[in-house]
N, C-alpha and C positions, 0 to 999 in steps of 0.2 A: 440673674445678671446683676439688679444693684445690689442684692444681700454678698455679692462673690467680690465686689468692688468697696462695698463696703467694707468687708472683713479685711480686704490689702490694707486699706486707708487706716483700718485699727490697727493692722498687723505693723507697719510701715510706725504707726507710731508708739508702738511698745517698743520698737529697736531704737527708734531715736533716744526716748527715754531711759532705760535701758544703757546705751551709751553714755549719755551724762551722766549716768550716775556709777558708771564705772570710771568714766571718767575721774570726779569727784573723790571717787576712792579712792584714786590712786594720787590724786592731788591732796588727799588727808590722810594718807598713810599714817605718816608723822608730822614733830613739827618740822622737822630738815626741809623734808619734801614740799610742807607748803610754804615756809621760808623762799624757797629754793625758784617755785613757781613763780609766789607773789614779786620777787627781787628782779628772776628776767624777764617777768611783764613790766615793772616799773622804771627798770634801767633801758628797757627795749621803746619804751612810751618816751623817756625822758632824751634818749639817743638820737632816736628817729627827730624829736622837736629841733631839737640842736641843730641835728644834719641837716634839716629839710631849712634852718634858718642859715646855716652856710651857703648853701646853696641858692638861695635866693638873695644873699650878698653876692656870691660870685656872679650870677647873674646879670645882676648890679651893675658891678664892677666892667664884667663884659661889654653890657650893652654902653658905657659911657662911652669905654676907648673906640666899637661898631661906630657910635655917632659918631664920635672926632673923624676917625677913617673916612667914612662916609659924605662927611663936611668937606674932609680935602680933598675928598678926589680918590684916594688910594685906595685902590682894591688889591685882590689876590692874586691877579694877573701875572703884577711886578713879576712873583716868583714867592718862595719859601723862604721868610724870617726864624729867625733861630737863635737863641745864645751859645757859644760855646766858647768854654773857657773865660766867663766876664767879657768877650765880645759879640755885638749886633753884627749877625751875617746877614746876606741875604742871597742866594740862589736860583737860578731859573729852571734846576734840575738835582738829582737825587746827588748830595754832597759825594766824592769822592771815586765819580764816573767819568770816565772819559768823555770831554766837550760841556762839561758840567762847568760854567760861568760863576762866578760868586765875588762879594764884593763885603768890604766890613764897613760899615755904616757907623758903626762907634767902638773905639777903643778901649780897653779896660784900663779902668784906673786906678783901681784899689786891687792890691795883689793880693790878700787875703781873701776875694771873693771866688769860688769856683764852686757853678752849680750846673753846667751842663758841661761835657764830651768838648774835647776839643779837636777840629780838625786842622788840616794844614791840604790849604786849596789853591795855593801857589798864586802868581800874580795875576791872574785875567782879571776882569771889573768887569760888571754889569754897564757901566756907561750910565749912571742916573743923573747924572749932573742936568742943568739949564728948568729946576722944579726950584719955585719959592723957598722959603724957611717953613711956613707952616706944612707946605708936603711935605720936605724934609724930617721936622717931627714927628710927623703921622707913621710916617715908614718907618723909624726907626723905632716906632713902636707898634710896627705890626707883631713882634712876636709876642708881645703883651697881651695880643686879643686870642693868640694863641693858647698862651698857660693858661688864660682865666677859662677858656672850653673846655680844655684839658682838665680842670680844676672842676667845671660843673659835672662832668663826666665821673670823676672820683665820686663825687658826693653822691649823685645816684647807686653806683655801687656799694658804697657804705651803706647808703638805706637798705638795697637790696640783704646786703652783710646781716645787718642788726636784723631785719626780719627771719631770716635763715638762722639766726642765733636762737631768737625765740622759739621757731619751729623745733628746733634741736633738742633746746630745755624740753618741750613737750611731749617730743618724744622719747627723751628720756625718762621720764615722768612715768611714762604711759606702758613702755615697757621692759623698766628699769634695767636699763641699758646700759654698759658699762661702757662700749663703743662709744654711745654719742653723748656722755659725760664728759670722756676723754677729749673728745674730739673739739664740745663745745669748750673745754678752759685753754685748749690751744689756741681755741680760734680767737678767745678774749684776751690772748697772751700776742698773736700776733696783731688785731688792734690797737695794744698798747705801742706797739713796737712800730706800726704808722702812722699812729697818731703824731709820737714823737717826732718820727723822721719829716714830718709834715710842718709840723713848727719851726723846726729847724730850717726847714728849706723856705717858707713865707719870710724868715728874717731874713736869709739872706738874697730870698727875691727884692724884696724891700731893700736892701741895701745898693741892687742892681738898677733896680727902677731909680732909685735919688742918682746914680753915680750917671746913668745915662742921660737924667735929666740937665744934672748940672753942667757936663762935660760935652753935651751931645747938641746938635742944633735945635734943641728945644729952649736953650739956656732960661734955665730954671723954672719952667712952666709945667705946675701940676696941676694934669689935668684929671686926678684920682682925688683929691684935695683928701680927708681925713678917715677916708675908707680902708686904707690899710689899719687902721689902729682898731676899727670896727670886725673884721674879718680877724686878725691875728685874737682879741678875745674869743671870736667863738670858737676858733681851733683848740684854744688853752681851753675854755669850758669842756670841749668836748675831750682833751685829755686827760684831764682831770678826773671826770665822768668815767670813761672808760678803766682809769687808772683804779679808784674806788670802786666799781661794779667788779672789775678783775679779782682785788683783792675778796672780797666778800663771796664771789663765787667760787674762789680755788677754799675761802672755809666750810661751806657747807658742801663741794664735790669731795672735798676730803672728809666730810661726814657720810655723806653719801657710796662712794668708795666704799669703803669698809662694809657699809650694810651690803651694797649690790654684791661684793667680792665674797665677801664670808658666806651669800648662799648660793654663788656661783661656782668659789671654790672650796668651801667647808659642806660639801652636801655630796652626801653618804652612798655611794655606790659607783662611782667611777674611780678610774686608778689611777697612779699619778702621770700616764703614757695621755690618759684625756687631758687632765690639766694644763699639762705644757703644749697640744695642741692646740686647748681652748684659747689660751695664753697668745698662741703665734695669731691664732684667727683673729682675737680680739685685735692683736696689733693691726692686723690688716684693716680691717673695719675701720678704724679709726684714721687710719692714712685715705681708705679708698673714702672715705667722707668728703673727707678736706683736698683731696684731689678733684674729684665731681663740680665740688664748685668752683676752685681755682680755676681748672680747665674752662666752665665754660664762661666766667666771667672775663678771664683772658681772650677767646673767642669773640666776646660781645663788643669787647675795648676795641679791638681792633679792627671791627668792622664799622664801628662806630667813628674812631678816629680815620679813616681812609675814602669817609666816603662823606665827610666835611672840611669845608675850611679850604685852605692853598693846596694842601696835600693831596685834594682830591687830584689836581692835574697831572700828579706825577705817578699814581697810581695805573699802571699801564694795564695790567691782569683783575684789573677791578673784580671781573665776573667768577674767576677763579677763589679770590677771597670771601666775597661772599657765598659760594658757593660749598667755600669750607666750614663758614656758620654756619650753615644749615645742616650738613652732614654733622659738624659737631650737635648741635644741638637737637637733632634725632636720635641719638647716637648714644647720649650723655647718662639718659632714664634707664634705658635696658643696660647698660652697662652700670649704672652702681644695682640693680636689682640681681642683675646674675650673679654680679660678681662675690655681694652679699649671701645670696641665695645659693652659688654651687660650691663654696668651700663647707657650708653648714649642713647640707645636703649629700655632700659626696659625689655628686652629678658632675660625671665626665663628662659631657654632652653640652652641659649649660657651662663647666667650665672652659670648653674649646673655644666655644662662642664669645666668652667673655676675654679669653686670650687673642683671640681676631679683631674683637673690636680695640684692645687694647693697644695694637698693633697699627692699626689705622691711626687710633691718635697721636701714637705715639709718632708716629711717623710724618703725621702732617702737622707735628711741633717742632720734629726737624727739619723738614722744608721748609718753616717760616723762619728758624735761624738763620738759614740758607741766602733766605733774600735780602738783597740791597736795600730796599724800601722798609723792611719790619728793623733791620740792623738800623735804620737815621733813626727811625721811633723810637726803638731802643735806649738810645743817645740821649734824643731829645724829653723823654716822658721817663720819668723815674719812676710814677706808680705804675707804667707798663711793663717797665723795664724789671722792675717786684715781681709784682702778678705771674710774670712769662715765666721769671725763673723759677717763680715754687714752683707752679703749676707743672712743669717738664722734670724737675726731679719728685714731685711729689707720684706724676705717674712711672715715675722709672722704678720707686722703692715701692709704688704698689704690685708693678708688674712682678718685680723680683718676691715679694711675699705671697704672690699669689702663686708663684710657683712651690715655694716652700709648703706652703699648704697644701699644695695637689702632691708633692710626694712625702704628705702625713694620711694618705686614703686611703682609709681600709685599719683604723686602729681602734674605731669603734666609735669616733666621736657625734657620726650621723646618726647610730641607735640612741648612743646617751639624751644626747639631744631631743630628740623622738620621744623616748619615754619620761623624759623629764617635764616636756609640755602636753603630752597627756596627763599626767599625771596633775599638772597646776591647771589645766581645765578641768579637772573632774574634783574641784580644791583638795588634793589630794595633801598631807601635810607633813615636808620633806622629812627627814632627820639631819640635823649639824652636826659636827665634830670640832672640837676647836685644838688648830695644829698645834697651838704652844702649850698644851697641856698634851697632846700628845707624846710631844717630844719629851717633856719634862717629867711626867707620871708614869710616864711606857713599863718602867719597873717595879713600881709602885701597886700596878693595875694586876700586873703579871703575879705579882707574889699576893696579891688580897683575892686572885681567879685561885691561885693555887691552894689558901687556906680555907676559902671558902669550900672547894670539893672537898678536903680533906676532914671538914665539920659534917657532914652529910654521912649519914649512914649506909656500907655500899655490901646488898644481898649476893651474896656467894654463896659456892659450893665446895665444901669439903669432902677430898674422897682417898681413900687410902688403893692401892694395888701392890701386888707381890708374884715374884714367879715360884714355880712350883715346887721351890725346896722350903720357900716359906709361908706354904699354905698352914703348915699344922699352926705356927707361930702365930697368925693370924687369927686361929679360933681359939675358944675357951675349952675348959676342961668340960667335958660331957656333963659331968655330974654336976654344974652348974644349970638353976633354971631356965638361964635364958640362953639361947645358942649363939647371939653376938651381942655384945655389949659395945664396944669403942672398937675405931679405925686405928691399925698399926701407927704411931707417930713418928715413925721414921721417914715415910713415905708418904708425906700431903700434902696436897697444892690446892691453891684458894683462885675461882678463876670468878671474877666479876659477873655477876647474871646481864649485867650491861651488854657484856659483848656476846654476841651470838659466832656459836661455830656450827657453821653450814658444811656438811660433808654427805655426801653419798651414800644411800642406803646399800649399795651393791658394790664390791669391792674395796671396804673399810677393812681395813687391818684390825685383827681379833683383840688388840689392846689398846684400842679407842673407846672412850667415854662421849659420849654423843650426850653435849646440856645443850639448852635453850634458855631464853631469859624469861620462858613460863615457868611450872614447879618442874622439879628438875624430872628428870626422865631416862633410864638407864637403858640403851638398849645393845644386844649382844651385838658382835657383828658378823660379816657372811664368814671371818674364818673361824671353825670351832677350839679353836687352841689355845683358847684363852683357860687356864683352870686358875684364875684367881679369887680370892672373894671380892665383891666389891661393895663398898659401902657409903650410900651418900648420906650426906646429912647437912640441912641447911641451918645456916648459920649466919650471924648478924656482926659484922667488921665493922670497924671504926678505926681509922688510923693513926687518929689523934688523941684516943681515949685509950687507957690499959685495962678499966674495966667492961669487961665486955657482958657483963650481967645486966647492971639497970642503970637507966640514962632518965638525966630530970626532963620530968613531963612538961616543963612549962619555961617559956622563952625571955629571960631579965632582958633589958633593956640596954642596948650596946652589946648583945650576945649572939652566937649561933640559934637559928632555929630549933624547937622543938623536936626531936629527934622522936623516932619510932620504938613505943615498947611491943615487945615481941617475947610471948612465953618462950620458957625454957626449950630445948632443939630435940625434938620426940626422937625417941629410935625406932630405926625404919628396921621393919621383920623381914627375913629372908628365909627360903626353903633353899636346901640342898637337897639333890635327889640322882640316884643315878640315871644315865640314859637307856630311856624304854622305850620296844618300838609297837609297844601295847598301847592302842587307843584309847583305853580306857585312864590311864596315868599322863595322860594331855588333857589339859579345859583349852575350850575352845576360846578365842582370844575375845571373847563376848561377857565369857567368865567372870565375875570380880576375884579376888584374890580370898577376899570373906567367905562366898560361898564355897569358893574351891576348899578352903580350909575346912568348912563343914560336913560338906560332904565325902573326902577325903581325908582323915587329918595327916600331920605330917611325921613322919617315923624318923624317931632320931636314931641314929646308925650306929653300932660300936665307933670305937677310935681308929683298928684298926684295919674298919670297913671304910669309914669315912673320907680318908686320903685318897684310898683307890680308888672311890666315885668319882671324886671331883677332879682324879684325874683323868681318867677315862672320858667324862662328858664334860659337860657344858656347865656356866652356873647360873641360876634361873636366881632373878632379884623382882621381888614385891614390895613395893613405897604403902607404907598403911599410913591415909591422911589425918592428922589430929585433928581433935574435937577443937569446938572455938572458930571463930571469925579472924584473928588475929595471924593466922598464918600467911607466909607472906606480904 
């Protein structure tokens, strides 16, 4: 029992180990990679100090204007303060509802200011008149204590943000991901693009806070004293920040790019029908990232914002909203894992599931456009009023690509896949291609394939045939030693030993040559009517050389390989014989052709014997193999 507990506790830490140190490698690939790392851990380190120091201005800032309130008396009760249009409203019900009372507490004064929703609430008044100057002030800057909640609210999600950034980088890292590259220089691009809008909107809150103060029954009493100039630095630091960390991460993801892509899509055995799948998938990947968090940080704001502050009293379905967090946020995990997991898998099953749930969400982000209560947030909070919108078309253009992908099912992209991470766990080690020299060489490749066979020396067979008026033409004079010398040269054909002709020993027509790319091998076939002679003889082609004698034995530099010498093309003996149905004028096919010759030899026939045999039967062909190693 402790040796079996022991062994985990070892086991347990060879994986840990193990893990770092894959880890590690994959954070030293190169330098891009560790660049890459080191930058969004030190922009994530440098981000988060920032935010977390906003946020503890904003805080600040909240809690002075909480004291003032709290000093004069003025609670939430009142009803809902608000700007709109450069005017202090205040309401005791959801703006633009029937019996809905509201009353403007300060005037806009400066026409260039508009930084919230304007409504038009017709003449009723709240009735707050018979309160001091100091409550007077207090109320009309209750919406003040509003934006600065609102305000601390961002900043936590911002944190939340930059941590999710870093996660991202390391996963990318980890399993060089082209997805969450993509995903994370978006997400540093839409940063940029809040940050700004953030700045922008503190000056002109700043602008509204002096113009209420001056103009409003506070007459000229700041009670924020030199804390806006303290808060607008650290929004400028942090876009600054953000602005440079952007820049710096789209140079090394566009280093990164190119490595992840070119062995994504320069790697040797899928077609281009995978490509532009992988292509549509990656796009999806990348959307369903940046949706996952949209969604649920959208979710988190708004349950957060509805169930603090004044607003909580006008929230009537309270249990219903939060009810929808929670369904979001169960919801949220198994939806980006299926949704990643059954486009790359092909799983109809896991993608049903991931279209169901996609369908809930999407549907109870239309129900929240729907309400009265989410529509004044809307209004009133710009970073909500962001957040809602990506997050709702970011799931609308995932849902729609997730369909495009389900009808790309079945093109092969789930085996490639497959065998491609087999393969990188077993370190198997790919082959690239690189497309701009395909494109560019395509011809180039095609004509150096073509000279290159044509350098190469290619074993054939030479064989002459004649029909039977040109048998005699075919032989030599009797009275010559040898009974065949050379094939007719009217009638030769050169067929590559390369190629094999497979045909049927039984029903082959009587003027078929039956080769192989063994030594060549003649045999008759089942009809007798063949009375040709036939004569092979192997031979040594080149189709780029005219001599076909002798080739240099030895390979210069910048040249064709060394080519094959090959003695002279021996002549192959044949018997003719008439057909006998004497057993004795048969060897048995056990026979050589040597001893047959010995023990029988072979009788040369007159000439004008010799036609009529060979018309009558059959013509029997003996290959006699040359001396030497060099054959074939």
């Amino acid at each position: 029992m402790y040796k079996n507990q022991k062994l985990r506790e070892w086991w347990k830490h060879v994986l840990v180990i193990t893990r770092v140190k894959l880890i590690f490698e994959r954070i030293a690939l190169t330098r891009y990679t560790t660049l890459y790392f080191f930058l969004a851990l030190l922009s994530c380190i440098i981000l988060v100090v920032l935010q977390s120091t906003t946020y503890l201005s904003n805080t600040e800032g909240a809690q002075v204007v909480h004291d003032f309130l709290r000093a004069s008396n003025v609670t939430s009760a009142l009803g809902v303060s608000f700007l709109s249009d450069g005017h202090v409203m205040l309401c005791d019900d959801i703006p633009m509802q029937p019996g809905t009372q509201c009353d403007i507490l300060v005037h806009r004064v400066h026409d260039h200011i508009h930084v919230r929703r304007h409504y038009d609430f017709g003449s009723e008044s709240l009735g707050i008149g018979g309160i001091d100057e100091t409550q007077q002030c207090a109320v009309s800057l209750m919406w003040l204590s509003s934006v600065l909640q609102d305000a601390r609210t961002e900043d936590i999600v911002t944190l939340a943000f930059q941590i999710w950034l870093l996660a991202l980088s390391v996963v990318t890292l980890l399993n060089e991901s082209l997805p969450h590259l993509i995903a994370g220089l978006a997400a540093r691009t839409l940063a940029i693009a809040w940050g700004s809008f953030r700045v922008r909107g503190n000056i002109n809150l700043v602008a509204v806070y002096f113009s209420v103060i001056d103009s409003g029954p506070c007459q000229g009493r700041n009670i924020m004293g030199d804390w806006w100039k303290q808060n607008n630095l650290h929004d400028i630091a942090g876009l600054v920040t953000n602005s440079v960390n952007a820049v710096l991460m789209a140079g090394l993801s566009y280093k990164l790019y190119h490595v992840y892509s070119s062995q994504t899509f320069s790697r040797v055995g899928a077609a281009p029908e995978i490509h532009r799948v992988y292509m549509l998938v990656l796009l999806f990947s990348v959307v369903l990232q940046l949706a996952g968090f949209f969604t649920l940080a959208q979710a988190g704001l708004w349950v957060w914002k509805i169930t603090r502050g004044s607003i909580q009293q006008l929230a009537d379905n309270l249990h219903l909203y939060v009810a929808g967090l929670v369904v979001t946020t169960v919801l949220i995990v198994p939806w980006l894992v299926m949704g990643w997991t059954s486009v790359r898998k092909e799983s109809r099953i896991l993608f049903g599931v991931f279209c169901l749930i996609s369908a809930i969400l999407l549907s109870e982000a239309t129900a929240m456009f729907a309400s009265r209560l989410n529509q004044f947030v809307l209004g009133a909070w710009s970073f909500y009023a962001t957040l809602s919108i990506a997050a709702y078309i970011l799931l609308v253009i995932t849902l729609v690509l997730a369909i495009a992908c389900r009808l790309q099912f079945g093109l092969g992209l789930a085996h490639f896949l497959h065998v491609t991470k087999a393969l990188d766990a077993d370190d198997f080690t790919p082959v690239y291609f690189s497309k701009q020299a395909e494109v560019k060489e395509w011809d180039d490749i095609e004509k150096k394939a073509e000279d290159a066979q044509s350098e190469f020396p290619v074993l054939s067979y030479k064989y002459s045939y004649g029909e039977t008026g040109n048998t005699r033409s075919s032989l030599e004079d009797p009275a010559s030693p040898d009974l065949l010398k050379q094939p007719v040269p009217a009638r030769t054909r050169r067929l590559d030993t390369l190629s094999t002709i497979l045909l049927a020993d039984n029903g082959t027509p009587g003027k078929t040559i039956k080769l192989s790319s063994t030594p060549a091998v003649a045999r008759q076939g089942g009809n007798p009517s063949l009375t040709s002679s036939v004569i092979l003889q192997p031979v040594m082609t080149r189709s780029s050389s005219k001599n076909m004698d002798t080739f240099p034995p030895q390979r210069s530099k910048g040249r064709r390989p060394p080519d094959i010498v090959v003695p002279p093309a021996p002549e192959l003996d044949a018997v003719a014989a008439p057909p006998s149905s004497s057993p004795k004028s048969r060897r048995s096919r056990s026979e050589s052709g040597e001893e047959h010759r010995r023990r029988e030899p072979t009788k040369i026939l007159p000439a004008h014997t010799r036609s009529a045999s060979l018309h009558r039967g059959p013509v029997t062909v003996h290959l006699k193999k040359p001396s030497g190693d060099n054959f074939f």
